[in-house]
GUKEPA-507793 format. One record per residue: residue in three letters; x, y, z of N, C-alpha, C in turn. Coordinates in steps of 0.001 Angstrom, whole numbers, plus 500000, padded with zeros to 6 digits. Each point is the difference from the previous one (the first is absolute). Layout:
BEGIN
AlaXYZXYZXYZ/...
//
This chain:
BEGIN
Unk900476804064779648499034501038500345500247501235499137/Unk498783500581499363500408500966499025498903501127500143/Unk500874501091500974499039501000500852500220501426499192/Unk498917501115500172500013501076499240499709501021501550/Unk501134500702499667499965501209500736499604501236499549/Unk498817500889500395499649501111499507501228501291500543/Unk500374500726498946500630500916499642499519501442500033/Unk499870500503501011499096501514499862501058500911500750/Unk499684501002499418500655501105499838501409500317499946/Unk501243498820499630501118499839499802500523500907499335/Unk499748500664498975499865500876499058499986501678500303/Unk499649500113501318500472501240500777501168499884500809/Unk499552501236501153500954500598500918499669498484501106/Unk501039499185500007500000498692501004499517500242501318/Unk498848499448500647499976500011501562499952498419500106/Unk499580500164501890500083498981500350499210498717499281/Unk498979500078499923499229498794499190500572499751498266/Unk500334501026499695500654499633498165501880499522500330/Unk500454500214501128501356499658500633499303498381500328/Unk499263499803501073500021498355499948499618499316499096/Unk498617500589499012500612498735498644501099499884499317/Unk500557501391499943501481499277499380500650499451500633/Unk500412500120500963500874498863501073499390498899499977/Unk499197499740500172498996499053500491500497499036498521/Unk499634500263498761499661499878498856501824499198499809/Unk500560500925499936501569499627500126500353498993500184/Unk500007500212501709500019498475500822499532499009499422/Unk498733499808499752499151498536499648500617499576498123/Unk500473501454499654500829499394498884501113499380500166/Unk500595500510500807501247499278500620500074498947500599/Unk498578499592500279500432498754500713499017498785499264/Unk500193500621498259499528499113498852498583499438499959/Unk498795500729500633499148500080500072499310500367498198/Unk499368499990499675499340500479498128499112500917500567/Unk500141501428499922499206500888500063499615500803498526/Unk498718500545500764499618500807498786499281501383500161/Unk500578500816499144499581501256500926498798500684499203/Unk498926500474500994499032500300499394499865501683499909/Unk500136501059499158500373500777500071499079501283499777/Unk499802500574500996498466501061500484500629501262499425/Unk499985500572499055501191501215499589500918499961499313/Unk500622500633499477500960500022499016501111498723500440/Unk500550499255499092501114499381500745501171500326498877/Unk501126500065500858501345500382499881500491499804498906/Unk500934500813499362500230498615498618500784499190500281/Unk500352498860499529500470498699499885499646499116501149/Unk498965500649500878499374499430501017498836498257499346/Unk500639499321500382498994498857499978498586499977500224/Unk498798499417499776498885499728500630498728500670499144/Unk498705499571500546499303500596498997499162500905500427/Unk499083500576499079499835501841500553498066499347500806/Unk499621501180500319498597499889500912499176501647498934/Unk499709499633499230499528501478499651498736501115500713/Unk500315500853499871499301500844501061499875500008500978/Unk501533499295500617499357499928501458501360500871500570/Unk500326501123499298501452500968500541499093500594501241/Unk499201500352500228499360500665501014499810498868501483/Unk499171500081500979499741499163500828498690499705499382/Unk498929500672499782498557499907500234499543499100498476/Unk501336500398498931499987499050498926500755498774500232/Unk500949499425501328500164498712499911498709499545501140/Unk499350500364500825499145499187500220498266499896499323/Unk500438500922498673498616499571499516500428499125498432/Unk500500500745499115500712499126498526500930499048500787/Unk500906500856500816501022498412500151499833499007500510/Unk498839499756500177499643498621500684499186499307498830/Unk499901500611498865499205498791498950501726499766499647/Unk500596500749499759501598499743499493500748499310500155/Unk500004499827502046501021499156500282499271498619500146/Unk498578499817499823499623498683500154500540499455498437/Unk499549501223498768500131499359498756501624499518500033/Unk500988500371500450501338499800499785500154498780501102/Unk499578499763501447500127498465500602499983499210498797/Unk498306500475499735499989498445499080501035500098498417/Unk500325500872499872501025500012498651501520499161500245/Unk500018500706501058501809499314500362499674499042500898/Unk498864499084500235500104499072500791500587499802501691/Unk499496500969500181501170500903501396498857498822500849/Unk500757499331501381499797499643501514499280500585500857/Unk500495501167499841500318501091500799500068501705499699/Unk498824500607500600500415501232499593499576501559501445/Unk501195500533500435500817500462500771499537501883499423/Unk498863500624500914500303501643500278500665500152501280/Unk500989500461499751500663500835500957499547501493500498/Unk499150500454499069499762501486500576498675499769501041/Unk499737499014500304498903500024501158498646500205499853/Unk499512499983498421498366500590499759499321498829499699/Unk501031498923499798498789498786499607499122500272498869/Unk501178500216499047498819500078498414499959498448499245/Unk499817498704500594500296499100499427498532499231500172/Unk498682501130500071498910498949500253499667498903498936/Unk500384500702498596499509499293499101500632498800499611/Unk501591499854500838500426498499499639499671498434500293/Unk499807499459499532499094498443500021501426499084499953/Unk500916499949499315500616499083499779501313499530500488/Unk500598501394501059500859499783500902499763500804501184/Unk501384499401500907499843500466501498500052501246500358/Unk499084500954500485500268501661500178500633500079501231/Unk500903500576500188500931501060501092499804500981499757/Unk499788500646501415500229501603499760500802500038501146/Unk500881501274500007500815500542501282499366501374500196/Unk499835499865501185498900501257500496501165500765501188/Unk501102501087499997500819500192500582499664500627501349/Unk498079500495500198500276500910500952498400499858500371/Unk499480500667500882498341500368500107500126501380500386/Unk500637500711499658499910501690500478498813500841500078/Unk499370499758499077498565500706500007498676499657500832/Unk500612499083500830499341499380501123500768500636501184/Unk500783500058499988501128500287501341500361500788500072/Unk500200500979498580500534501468500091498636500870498860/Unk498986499661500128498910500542498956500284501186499836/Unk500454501132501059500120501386499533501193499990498986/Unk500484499203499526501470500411499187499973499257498068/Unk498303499492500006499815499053499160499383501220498818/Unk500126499223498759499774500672498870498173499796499991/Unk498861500405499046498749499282499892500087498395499363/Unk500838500251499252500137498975499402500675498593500794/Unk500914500384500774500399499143500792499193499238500938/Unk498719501306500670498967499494500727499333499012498956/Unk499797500366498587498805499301499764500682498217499887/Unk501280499990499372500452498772499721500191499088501360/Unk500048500482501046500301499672501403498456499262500378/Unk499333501171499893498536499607500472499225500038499454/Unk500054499960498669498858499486499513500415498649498784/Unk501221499779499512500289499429499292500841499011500721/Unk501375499864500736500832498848500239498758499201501202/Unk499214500271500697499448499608500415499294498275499366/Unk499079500873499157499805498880499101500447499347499084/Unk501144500397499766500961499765498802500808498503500689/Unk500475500274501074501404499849500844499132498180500123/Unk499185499918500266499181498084500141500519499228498873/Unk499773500472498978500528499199498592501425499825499868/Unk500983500420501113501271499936499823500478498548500202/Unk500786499414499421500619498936500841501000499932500809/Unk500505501212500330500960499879500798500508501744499817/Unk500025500582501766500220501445499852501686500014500446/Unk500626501059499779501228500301500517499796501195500676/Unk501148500109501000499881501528500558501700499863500667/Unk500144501032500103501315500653500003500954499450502116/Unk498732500225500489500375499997501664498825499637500983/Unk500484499344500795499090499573501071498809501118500387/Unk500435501042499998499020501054500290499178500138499250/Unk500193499861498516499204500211498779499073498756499882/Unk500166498706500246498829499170499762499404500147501492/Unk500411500539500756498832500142501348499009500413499320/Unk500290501478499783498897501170499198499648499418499073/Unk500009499222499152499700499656498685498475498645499990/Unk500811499649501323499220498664500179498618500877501166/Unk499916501194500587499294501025501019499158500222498905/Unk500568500635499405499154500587498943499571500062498295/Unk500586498724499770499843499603498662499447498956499780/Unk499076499508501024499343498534499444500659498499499586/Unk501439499859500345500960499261499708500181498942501319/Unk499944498353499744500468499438501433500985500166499911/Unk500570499614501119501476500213499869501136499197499960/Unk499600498620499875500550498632498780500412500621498896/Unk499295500876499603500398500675498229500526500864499859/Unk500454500719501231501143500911499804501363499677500620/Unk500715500197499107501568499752500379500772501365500156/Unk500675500091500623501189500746500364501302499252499134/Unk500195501445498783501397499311499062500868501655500313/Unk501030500315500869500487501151500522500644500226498611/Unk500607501691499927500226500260498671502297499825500264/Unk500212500941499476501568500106500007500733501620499204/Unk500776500107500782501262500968498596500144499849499268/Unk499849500386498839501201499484498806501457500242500129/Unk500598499479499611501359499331499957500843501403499839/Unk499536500728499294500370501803499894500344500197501025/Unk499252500136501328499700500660501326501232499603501045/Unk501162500500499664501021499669500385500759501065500670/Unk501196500328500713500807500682500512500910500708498794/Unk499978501011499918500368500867498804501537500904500068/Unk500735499497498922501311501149500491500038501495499990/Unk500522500446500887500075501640499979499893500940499069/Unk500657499279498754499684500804498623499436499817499541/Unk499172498821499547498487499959499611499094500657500801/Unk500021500202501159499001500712500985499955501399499606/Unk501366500576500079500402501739499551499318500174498755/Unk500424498993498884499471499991498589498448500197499796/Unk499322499399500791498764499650500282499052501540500400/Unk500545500072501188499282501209500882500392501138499103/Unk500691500149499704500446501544499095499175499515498796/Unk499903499350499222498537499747499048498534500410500286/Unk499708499404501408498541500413500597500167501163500451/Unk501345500799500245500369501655500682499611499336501442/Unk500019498767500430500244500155501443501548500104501074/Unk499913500989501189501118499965500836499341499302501331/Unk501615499259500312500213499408501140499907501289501313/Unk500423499210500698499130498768500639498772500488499932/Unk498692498640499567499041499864500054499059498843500888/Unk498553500429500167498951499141500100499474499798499327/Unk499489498543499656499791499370498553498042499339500047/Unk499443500404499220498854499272499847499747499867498756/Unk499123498580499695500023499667499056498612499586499319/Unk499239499954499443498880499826499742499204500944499764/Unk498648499254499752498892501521499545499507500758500914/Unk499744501261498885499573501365501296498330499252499929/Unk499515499752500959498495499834500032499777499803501741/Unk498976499819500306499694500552501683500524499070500344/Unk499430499109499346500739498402500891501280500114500499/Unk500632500441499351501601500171500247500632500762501313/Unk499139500803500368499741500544500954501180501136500581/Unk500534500626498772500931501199499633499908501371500867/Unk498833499919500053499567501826501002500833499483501440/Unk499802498559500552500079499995501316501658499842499693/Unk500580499812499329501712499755499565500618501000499923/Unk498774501159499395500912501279500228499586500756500687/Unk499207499781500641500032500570501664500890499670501004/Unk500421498532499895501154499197500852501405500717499432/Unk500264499952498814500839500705499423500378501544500262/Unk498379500511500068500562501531500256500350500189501959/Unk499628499018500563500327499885501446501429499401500226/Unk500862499419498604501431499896500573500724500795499373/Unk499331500870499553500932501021499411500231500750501231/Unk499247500205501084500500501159501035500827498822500750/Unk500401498870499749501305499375500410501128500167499185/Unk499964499788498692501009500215499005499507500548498346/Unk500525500602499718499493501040498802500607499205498845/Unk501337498937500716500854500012498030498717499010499444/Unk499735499340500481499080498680499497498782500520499012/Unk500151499551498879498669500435498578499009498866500327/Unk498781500213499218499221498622499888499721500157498353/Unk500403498838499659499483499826498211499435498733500193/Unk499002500654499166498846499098499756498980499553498747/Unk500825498536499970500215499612498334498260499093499656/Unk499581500404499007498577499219499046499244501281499435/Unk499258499267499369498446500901499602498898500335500687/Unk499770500898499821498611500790499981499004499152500491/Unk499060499725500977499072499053499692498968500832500566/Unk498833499015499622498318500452500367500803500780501450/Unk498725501380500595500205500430500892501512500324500716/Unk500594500864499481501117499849500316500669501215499962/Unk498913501480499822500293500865500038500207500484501391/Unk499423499718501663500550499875500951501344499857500627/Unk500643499211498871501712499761500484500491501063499684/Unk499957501213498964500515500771499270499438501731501452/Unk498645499524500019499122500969501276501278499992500767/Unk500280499079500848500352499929501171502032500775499968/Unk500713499540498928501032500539499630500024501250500422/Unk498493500825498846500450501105499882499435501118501792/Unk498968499398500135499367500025501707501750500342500634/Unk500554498462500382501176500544500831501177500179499658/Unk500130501005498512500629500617499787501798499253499410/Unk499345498587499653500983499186499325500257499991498711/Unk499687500595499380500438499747498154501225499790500280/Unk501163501046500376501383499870499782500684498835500520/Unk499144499286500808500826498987500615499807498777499492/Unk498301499918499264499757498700499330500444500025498376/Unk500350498844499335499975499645498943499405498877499500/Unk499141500479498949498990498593499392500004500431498615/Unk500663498397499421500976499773499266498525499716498934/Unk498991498814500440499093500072499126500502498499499723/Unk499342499157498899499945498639499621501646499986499603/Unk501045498885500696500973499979499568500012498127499755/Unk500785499579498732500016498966499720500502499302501164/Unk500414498442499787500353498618500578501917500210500126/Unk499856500415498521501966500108500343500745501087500713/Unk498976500576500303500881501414500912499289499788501531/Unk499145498667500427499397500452501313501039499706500670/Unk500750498745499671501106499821501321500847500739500311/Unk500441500826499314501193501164500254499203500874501077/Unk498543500304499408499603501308501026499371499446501124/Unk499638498797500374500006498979500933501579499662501052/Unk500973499733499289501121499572500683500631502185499871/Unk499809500335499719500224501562500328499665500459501577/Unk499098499373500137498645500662501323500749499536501090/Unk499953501237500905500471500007501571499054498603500379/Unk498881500076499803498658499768500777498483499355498652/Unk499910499628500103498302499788498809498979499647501258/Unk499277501277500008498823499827500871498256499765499021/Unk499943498734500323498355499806499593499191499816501218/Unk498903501195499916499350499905501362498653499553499299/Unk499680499478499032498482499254499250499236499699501210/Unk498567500210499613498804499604500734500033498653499918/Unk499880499449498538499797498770499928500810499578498553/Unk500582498722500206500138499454498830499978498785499989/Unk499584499314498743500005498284499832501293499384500228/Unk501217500876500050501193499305500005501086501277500266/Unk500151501142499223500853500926500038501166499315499485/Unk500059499739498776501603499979499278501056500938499911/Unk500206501218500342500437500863500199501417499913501056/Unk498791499146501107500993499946501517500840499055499689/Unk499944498896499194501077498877499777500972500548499222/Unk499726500790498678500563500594499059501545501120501001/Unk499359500489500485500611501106500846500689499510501142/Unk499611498900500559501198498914500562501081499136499281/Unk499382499468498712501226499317499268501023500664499137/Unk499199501732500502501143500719499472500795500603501527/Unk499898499477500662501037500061501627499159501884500350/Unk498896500184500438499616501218500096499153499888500550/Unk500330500398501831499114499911501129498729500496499851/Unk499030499093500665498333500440499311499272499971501629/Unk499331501337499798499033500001500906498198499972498909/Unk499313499269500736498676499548499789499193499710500620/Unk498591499804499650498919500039501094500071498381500575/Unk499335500214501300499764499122500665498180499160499426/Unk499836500381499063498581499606499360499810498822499111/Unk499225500028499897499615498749498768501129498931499549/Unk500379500063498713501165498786499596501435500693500371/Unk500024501112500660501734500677499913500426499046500636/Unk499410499486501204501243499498501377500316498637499072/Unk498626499398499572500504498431499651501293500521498825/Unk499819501011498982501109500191498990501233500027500476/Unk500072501004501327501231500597500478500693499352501268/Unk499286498862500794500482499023500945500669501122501217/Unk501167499795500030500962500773500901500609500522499965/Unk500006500588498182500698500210499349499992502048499551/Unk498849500482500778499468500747500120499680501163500984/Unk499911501310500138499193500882501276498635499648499642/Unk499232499678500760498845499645500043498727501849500779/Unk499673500595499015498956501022500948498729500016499504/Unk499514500452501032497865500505499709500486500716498804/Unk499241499818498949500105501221498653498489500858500284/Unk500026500142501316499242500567500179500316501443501016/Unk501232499689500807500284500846500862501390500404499216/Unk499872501401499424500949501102499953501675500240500431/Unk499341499693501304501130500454501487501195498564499339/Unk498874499073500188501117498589499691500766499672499130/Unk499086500218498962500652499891499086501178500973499550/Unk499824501758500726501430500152499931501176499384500442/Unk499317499771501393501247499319500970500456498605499741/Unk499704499469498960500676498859499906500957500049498910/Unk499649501229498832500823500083498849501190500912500965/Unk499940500753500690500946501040500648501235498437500404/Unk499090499340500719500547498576501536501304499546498652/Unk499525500110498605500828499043499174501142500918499495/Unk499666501368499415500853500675499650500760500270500735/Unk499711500260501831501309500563500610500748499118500600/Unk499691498675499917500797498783500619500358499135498659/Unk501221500366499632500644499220499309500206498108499989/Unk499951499889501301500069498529500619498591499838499199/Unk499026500071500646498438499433499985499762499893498009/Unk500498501441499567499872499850498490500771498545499437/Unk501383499765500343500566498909499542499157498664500398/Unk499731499658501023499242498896500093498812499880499385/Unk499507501439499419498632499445499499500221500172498683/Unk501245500241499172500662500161498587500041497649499967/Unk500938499304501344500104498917500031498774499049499787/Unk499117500431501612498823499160499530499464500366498620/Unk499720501202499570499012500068498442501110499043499158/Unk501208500008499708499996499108499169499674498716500142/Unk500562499352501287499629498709500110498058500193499960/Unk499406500543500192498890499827499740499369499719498610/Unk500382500928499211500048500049498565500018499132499319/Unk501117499108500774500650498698499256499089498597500164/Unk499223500574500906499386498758500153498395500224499415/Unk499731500746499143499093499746498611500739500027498807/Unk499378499303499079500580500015498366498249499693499293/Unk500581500679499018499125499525498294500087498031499752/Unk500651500108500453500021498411499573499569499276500938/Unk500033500352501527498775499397501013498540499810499631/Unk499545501967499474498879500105499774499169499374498306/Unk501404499397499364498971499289498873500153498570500279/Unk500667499604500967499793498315500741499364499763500386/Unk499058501259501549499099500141500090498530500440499598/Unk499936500427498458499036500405499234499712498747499040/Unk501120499284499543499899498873499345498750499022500838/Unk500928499513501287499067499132501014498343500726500316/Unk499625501725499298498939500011500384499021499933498795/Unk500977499715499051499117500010498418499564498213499949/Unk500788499004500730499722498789499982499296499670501105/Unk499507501015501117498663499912500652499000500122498897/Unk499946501677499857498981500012498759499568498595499172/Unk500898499233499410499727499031498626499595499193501100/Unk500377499614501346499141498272500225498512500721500394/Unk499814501434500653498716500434500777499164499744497990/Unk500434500592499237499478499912498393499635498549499937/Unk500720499537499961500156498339499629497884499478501343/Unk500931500435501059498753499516500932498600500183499631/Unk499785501748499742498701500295499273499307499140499023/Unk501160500158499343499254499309498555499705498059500261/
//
């Protein structure tokens, strides 16, 4: 089987969707699979694979990059050919099996937090796009509910392939941690969040919970690590509203090799998200032994099992009181330092390309059937 994985936006500041093709990508190399990488944007040097021209933007891979990546199926003779970023730019391929992994339906479920563009690809494009697939992926049980609600998809054709840590995301020694935090200028003890500033994330209500355990305990900071995103000048509102600058620190986009230190640093990593297709964050921040409180919503619980404080990311009050419940009981923190790892441990990269393999050889017999 000789499958082509599209490659978009690798070439920047890494998030979650340019983090699972490389893992993703890894794995299935590792487990001697012939890939080929199809590459939407600059690619790396000495990076393998072949380029997609004009399609560094989004709106140029689903209009040029789809004469591109059909012209390159048929060049390299590819099986199989694999977007991971979820837009389904593969209408124009004829000659192998299309996958797409569609990680989330947010703009259905959380519409106030969606870009225009996000609306339009949601609803006016994966809609009709998403039929020609041979086979969809999605991240968590919660995510092909919504996907299959509101995307026109039966739900034979969507699979659940869960994601993982990378192998990085580990328990960190004391001096790499010190080394670490004095780089970003962060001081202990801290509360740790991780991901993008955008509504979804749901930051105003974190530091409202936050500024409500400060009239329990003052030493505790909150740093709060990613980029900038759409709408996201609200998180910054609300700081300066209750009078937190001095207590928060936001560090801004920090690479892959410094997250586990400021991860295994953290008293606490509170993600209170509205919604997410999966939240990699919460595993990350467990397999680095670092008690996690998270919402009781969408894919958190299936991510976080028991392994977790479970609250409304909707109620304030709670969500203080459960980060307070962890910081001042030492006992309760250790057991949930235990379960997150054993939780952790039980996803890998190499599950999820065993299980991506078995969904690329759905694709080829549903191909095989058509024709």
């Amino acid at each position: 089987m000789r499958a082509g994985i599209i490659h978009y936006g690798l070439d920047r500041e890494t998030a979650g969707i340019g983090r699972y093709t490389a893992e993703l990508t890894a794995a299935l190399v590792g487990q001697g699979l012939p890939i080929h990488r199809l590459w939407a944007g600059r690619r790396p040097s000495g990076a393998e694979g072949a380029m997609l021209p004009g399609a560094y933007l989004l709106p140029g891979l689903l209009t040029v990059g789809q004469g591109a990546i059909a012209h390159l199926v048929r060049r390299l003779g590819l099986d199989v050919v694999h977007d991971p970023t979820g837009v389904m730019p593969l209408a124009l391929v004829r000659g192998a099996a299309r996958v797409v992994t569609v990680h989330d339906a947010f703009p259905y479920t959380c519409a106030r937090t969606s870009t225009t563009l996000d609306w339009l690809i949601y609803h006016a494009w994966l809609p009709r796009a998403l039929p020609a697939a041979d086979a969809v992926i999605t991240d968590s049980m919660q995510s092909r509910e919504d996907i299959v609600k509101h995307l026109r998809v039966t739900p034979e054709r969507v699979t659940v392939v869960p994601l993982a840590a990378d192998r990085r995301f580990r328990p960190v020694n004391p001096a790499t941690v010190a080394s670490v935090l004095q780089a970003h200028g962060v001081a202990q003890p801290y509360i740790l969040y991780v991901g993008a500033l955008e509504s979804r994330k749901n930051l105003p209500r974190l530091l409202e919970a936050y500024a409500l355990l400060r009239a329990w305990s003052e030493q505790w900071r909150l740093v709060i690590v990613g980029a900038r995103k759409w709408k996201s000048s609200p998180i910054f509102e609300t700081v300066a509203r209750l009078g937190l600058e001095p207590f928060v620190t936001f560090t801004g986009y920090v690479a892959d090799d410094d997250l586990p230190a400021l991860y295994a640093g953290a008293g606490l990593f509170a993600f209170p998200s509205l919604y997410e297709g999966f939240g990699l964050p919460v595993l990350e921040a467990m397999a680095c032994g670092t008690p996690v409180v998270t919402s009781n919503s969408s894919s958190l619980p299936e991510v976080a099992g028991d392994a977790a404080l479970l609250v409304d990311p909707y109620d304030v009050e709670e969500i203080a009181g459960a980060m307070r419940r962890v910081l001042e009981d030492p006992a309760l923190a250790r057991d949930l330092r235990e379960r997150g790892l054993a939780r952790a441990a039980e996803f890998s990269w190499e599950r999820t390309a065993r299980e991506t393999v078995a969904v690329y050889e759905q694709a080829l017999s549903r191909r095989r059937e058509r024709r």
